[in-house]
TORFIDREN-132803 format. One record per residue: residue in one letter; x, y, z of N, C-alpha, C, O in turn. Coordinates in steps of 0.02 Angstrom, whole numbers, plus 50000, padded with zeros to 5 digits. Last residue first. Layout:
AXYZXYZXYZXYZ
...
END
This chain:
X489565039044673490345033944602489925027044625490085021544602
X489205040744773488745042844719489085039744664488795038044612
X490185038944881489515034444880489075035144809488665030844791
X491185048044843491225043544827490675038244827490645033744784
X490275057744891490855058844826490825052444803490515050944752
X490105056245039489635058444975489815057444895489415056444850
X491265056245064490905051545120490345049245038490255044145004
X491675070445066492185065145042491545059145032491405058444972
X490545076145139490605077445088490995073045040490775071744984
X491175071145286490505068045244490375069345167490145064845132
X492195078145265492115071645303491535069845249491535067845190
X491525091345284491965089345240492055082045234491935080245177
X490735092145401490475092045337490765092045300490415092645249
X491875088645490491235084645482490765087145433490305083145424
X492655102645496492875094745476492255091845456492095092845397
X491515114345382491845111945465492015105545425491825103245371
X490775124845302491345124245306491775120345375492235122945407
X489355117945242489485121545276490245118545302490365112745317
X489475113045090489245118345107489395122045152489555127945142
X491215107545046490685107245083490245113245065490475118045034
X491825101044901491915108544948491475105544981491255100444955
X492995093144778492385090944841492255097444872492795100444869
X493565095944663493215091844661492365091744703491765091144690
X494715107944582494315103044675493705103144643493395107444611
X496325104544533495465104444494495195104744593495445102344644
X497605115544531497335110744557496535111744552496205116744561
X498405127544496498045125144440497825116944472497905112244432
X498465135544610499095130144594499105126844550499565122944540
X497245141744611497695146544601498545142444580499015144844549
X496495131444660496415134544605497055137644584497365135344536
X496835132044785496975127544776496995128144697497465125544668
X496205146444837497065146044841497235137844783497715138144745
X494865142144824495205148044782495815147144774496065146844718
X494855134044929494825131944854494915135644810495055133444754
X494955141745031495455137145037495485132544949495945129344922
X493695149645002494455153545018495155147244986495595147944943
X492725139845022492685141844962493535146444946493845146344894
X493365122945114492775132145107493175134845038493695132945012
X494035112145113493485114045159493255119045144492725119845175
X494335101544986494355108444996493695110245055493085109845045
X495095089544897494565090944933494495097444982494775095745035
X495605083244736495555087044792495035088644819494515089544787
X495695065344705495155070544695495605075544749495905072944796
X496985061044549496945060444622496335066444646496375071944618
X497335060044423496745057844426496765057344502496495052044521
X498725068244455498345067344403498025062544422498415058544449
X499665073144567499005074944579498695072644509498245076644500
X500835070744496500775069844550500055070044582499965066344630
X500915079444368500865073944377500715069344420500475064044401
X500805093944454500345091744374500195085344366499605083544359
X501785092644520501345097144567500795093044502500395088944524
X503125093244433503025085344497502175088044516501885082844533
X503125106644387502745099344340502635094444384502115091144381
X503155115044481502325115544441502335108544416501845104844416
X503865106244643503685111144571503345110244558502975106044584
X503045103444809503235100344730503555104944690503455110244720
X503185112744925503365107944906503775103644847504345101644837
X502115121144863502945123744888503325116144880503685114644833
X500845114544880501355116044830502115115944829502535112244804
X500935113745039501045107645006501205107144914501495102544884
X500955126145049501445124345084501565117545054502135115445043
X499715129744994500245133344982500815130144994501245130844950
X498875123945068498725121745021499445124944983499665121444938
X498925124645197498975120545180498925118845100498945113145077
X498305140245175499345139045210499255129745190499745128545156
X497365139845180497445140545128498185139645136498565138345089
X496595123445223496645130745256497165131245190497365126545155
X496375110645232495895112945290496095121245292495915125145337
X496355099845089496635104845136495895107045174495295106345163
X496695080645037496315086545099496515093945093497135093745095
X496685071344912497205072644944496615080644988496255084444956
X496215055544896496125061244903496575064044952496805061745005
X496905044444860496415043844821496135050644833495795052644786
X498485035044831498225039744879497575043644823497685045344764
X499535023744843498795025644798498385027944833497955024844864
X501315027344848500525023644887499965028744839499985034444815
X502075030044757501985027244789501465023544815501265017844803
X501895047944712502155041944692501945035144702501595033144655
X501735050344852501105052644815501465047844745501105043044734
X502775047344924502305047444957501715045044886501405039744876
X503775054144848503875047044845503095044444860502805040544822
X503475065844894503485066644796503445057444809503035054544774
X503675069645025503055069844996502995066544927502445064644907
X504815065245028504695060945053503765061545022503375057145005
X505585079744965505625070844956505265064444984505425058944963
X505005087345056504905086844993505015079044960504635074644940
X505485087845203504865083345180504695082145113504335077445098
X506155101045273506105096145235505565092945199505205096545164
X505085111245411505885109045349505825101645338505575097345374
X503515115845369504025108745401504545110245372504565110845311
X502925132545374502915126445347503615121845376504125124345401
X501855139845484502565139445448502575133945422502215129545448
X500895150945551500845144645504501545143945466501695147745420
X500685160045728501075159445636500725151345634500475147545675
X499805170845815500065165845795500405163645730500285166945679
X499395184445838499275178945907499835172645882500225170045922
X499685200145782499795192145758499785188045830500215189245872
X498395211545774498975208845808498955200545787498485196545780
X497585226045717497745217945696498535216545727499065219245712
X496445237945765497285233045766497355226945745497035222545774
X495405246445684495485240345695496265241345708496635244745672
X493935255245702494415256545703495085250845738495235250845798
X492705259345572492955256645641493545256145642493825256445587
X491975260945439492465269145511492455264845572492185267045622
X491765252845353491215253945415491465257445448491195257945503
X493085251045326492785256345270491955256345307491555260345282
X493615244545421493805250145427493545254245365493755259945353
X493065232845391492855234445445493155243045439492765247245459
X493755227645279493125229345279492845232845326492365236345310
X495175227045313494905232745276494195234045268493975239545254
X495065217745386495365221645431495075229845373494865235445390
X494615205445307494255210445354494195214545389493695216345421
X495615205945186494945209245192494515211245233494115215945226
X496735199345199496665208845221495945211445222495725216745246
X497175186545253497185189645217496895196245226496855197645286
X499005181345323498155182545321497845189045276498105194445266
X500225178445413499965180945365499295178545363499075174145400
X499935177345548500225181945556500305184045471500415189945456
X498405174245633498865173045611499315177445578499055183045576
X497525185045773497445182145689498405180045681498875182945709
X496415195945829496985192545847497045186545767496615185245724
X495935212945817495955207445781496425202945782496915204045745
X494755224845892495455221345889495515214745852495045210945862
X494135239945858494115230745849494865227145851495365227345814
X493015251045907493725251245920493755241745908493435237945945
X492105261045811492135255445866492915254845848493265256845802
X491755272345735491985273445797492225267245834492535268045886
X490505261645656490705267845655491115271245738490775272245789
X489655252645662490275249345680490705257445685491205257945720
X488115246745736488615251445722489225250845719489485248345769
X487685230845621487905231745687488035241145661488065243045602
X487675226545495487015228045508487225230345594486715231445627
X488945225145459488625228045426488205230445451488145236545444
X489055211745534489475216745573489065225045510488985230345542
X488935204145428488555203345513488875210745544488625213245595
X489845203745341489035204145323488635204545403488035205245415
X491005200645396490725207945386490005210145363489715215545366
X491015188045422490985191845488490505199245432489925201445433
X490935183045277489985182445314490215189445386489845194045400
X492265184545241491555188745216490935188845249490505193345250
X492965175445330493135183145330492425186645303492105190745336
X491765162345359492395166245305492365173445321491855176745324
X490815153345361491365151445434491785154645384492215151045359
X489155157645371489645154845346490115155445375490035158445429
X488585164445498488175159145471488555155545415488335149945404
X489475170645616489305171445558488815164645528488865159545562
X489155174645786489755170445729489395170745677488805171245694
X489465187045928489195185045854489725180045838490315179645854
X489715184446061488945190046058488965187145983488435184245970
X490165168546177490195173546104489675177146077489145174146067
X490925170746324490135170046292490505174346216490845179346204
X491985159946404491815166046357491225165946324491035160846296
X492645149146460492145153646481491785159746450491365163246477
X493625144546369493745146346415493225153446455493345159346469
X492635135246307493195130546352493415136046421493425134946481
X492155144046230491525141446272492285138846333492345140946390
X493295146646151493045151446182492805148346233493105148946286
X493395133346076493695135746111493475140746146493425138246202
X491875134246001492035129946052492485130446098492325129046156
X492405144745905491675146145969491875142146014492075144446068
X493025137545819493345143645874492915145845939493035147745996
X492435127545795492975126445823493035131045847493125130645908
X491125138545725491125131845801491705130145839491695130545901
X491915153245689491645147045645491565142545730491915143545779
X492485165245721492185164345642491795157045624491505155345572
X491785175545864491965169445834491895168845749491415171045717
X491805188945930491605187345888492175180945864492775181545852
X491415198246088491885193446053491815191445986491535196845978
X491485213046198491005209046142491655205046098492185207546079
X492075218846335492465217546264491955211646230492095205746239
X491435220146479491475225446431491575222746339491215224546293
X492305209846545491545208246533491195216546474490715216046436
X493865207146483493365211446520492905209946490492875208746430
X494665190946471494255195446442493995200346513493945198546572
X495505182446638494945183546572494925189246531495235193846558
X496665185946722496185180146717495775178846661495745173046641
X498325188246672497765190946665497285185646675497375180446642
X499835185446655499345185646721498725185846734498475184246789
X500385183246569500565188746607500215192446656500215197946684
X500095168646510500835171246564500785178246576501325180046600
X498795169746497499245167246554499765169446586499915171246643
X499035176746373498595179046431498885177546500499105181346543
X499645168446304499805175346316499475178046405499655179846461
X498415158946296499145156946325499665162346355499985161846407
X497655166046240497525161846295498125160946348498235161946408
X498185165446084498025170846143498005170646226498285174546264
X498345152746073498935157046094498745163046113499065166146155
X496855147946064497505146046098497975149946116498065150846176
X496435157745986496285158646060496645152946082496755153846141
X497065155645864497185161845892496875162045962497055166745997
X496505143045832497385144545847497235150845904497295150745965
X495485144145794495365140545857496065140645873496235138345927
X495265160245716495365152245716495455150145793495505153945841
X494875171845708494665171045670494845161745648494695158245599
X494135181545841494495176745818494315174645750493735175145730
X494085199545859493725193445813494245188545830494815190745834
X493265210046000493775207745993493515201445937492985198445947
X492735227846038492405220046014493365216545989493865219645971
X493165239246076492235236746100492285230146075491845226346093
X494205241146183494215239746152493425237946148493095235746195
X494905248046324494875251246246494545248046199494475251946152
X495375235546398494675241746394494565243946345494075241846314
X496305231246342495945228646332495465234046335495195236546286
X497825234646332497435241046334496575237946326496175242046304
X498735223546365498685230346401498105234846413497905237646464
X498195218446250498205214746314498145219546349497585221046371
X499085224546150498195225146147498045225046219497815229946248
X500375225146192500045231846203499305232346207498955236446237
X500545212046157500485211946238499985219446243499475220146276
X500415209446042499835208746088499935209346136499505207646177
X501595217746024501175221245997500555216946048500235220246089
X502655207246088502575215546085502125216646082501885217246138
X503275194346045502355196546083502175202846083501585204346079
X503995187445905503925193345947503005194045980502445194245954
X503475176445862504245176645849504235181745917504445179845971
X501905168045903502415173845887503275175045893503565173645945
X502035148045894501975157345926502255162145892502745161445855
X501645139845755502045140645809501755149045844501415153545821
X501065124245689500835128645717501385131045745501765126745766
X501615119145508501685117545587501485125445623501655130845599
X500935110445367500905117545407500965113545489500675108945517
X500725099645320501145104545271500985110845316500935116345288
X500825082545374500665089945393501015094345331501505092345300
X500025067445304500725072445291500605080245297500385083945252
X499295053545352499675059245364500295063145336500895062145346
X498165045845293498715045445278498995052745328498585057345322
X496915030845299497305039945325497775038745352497965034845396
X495535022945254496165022045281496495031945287496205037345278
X493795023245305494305024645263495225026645285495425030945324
X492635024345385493095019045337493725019345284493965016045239
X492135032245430491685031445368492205026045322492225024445262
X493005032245539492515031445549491935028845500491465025145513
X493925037945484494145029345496493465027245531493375021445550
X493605049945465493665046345406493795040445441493725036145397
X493595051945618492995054145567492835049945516492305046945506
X494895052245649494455050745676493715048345640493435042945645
X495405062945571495715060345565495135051945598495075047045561
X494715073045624494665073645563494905065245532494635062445484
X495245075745758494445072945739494305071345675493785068245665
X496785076645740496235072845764495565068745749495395062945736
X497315085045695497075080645630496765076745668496415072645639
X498145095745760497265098045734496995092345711496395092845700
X499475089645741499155089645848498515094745836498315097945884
X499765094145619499735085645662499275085745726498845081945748
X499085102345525499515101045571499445096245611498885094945634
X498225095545366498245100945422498815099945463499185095745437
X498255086045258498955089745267498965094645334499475097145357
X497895068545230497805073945276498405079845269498995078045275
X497105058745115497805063845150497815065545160497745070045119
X496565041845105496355048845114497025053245151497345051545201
X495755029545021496545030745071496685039145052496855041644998
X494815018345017495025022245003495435025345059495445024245119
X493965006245077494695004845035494885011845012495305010744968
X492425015045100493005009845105493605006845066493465005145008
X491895024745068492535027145089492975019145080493555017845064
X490615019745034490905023944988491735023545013492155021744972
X490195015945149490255010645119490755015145054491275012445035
X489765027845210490125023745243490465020345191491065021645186
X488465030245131489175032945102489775031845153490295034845139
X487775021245176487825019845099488655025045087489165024045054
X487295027245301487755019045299488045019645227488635018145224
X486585036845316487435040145312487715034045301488315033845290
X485405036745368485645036845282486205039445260486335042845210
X485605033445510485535029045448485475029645359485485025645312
X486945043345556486195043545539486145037245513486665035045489
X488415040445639488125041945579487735039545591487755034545627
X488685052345781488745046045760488465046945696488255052545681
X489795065845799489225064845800489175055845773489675053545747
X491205066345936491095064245870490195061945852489945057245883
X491635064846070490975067946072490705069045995490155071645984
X492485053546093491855053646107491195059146094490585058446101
X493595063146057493385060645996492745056946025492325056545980
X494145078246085493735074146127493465069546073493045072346038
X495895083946053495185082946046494905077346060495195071946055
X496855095646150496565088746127496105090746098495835096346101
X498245105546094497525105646101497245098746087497315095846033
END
């Protein structure tokens, strides 16, 4: 999946001061390599050097079985959620190969956040809802005020993930499949190279964009290399989920955005440091 880095918003004029914040700082990306684009983009934008080290590689389903049966039975279905800009990739892709041109104009869509909207828009798809926060919790706060009783929801989604909306929706008596479109696996190897990495070079924030990034780049370390290794280094956490998990590794975060996208994370970094 490219990304269009011309279409990157430019900075405001009271965005110069925290330009100036980033400079000489040296920022770590862990999302998957062929997502770090814009992100990646962004910060060398507000000046700041970037580092790459993926802790999550995107791959397909081991097995298609089960979405093929959704695929199959699309009619059936009143509303379909993405819940990442993955899952309509490889949905998409599914799609392809078994022939199918589009969605039925019947099947209401629901996006969780812009990236995923945006994909959709790519492939013609009108989205009926996205949430006003970009988390499993806002879909169901929207979907609350909808009938959901009887509805039939299909839910394309990574292959671990977490349970709440498949359960929220079904204590509204709807009636959900959850099919895996896609996995998050982590890199063989790299441990050693991460521990030297963070050792090494004077790395000043370390990123996650998702809670598999944040897991995977534990996994990594042990608890004590994980303690030392991260001491006076800021974490930076796109949404409140992905800082829960980061919490959970006894990692401090520092930075969250309000609203949960690259570019308000970006800037949030941008912010952090302009105010030091």
């Amino acid at each position: 999946m490219k990304t269009n880095h011309n279409n990157l918003p430019p900075p405001s004029s009271s965005s110069l001061e925290e330009e100036e914040g980033l400079k000489g700082k040296k920022i770590l990306i862990t999302r998957a390599r062929e997502q770090s684009g814009e992100f990646k983009a962004l910060l060398k934008k507000y000046g700041a050097e970037v580092v790459e080290f993926p802790t999550i590689e995107i791959a397909p389903p081991l097995r298609w079985k089960e979405l093929d049966k959704a695929i199959d039975r699309f009619e059936s279905y009143d509303w379909i959620i993405f819940t990442s800009a993955n899952g309509v990739h490889f949905f998409w892709q599914r799609l392809k190969e078994k022939g199918k041109p589009n969605l039925p104009s019947s099947l209401k869509v629901c996006a969780i956040g812009p990236a995923t909207s945006r994909q959709l828009k790519k492939k013609k798809v009108s989205v009926a809802y996205m949430p006003k926060e970009y988390i499993a919790e806002s879909i169901l706060k929207g979907f609350e005020k909808r009938p959901m009783k009887g509805k039939r929801v299909l839910l394309a989604r990574a292959k671990t993930a977490r349970d709440i909306l498949p359960k929220g929706l079904k204590k509204m008596g709807a009636k959900v499949k959850v099919v895996e479109a896609y996995r998050t696996i982590r890199p063989k190897g790299g441990a050693k190279r991460l521990r030297e990495l963070l050792a090494k070079e004077n790395i000043d924030v370390i990123t996650f964009t998702s809670s598999s990034t944040v897991d995977h780049f534990a996994q990594f370390l042990n608890k004590k290399n994980l303690k030392k290794l991260l001491k006076e280094r800021v974490i930076a956490c796109i949404g409140p989920v992905t800082s829960a998990t980061a919490k959970k590794w006894g990692m401090k975060v520092q930075i969250q955005p309000k609203v949960y996208t690259i570019p308000a994370l970006t800037r949030s970094i941008a912010l952090y440091f302009s105010k030091k």
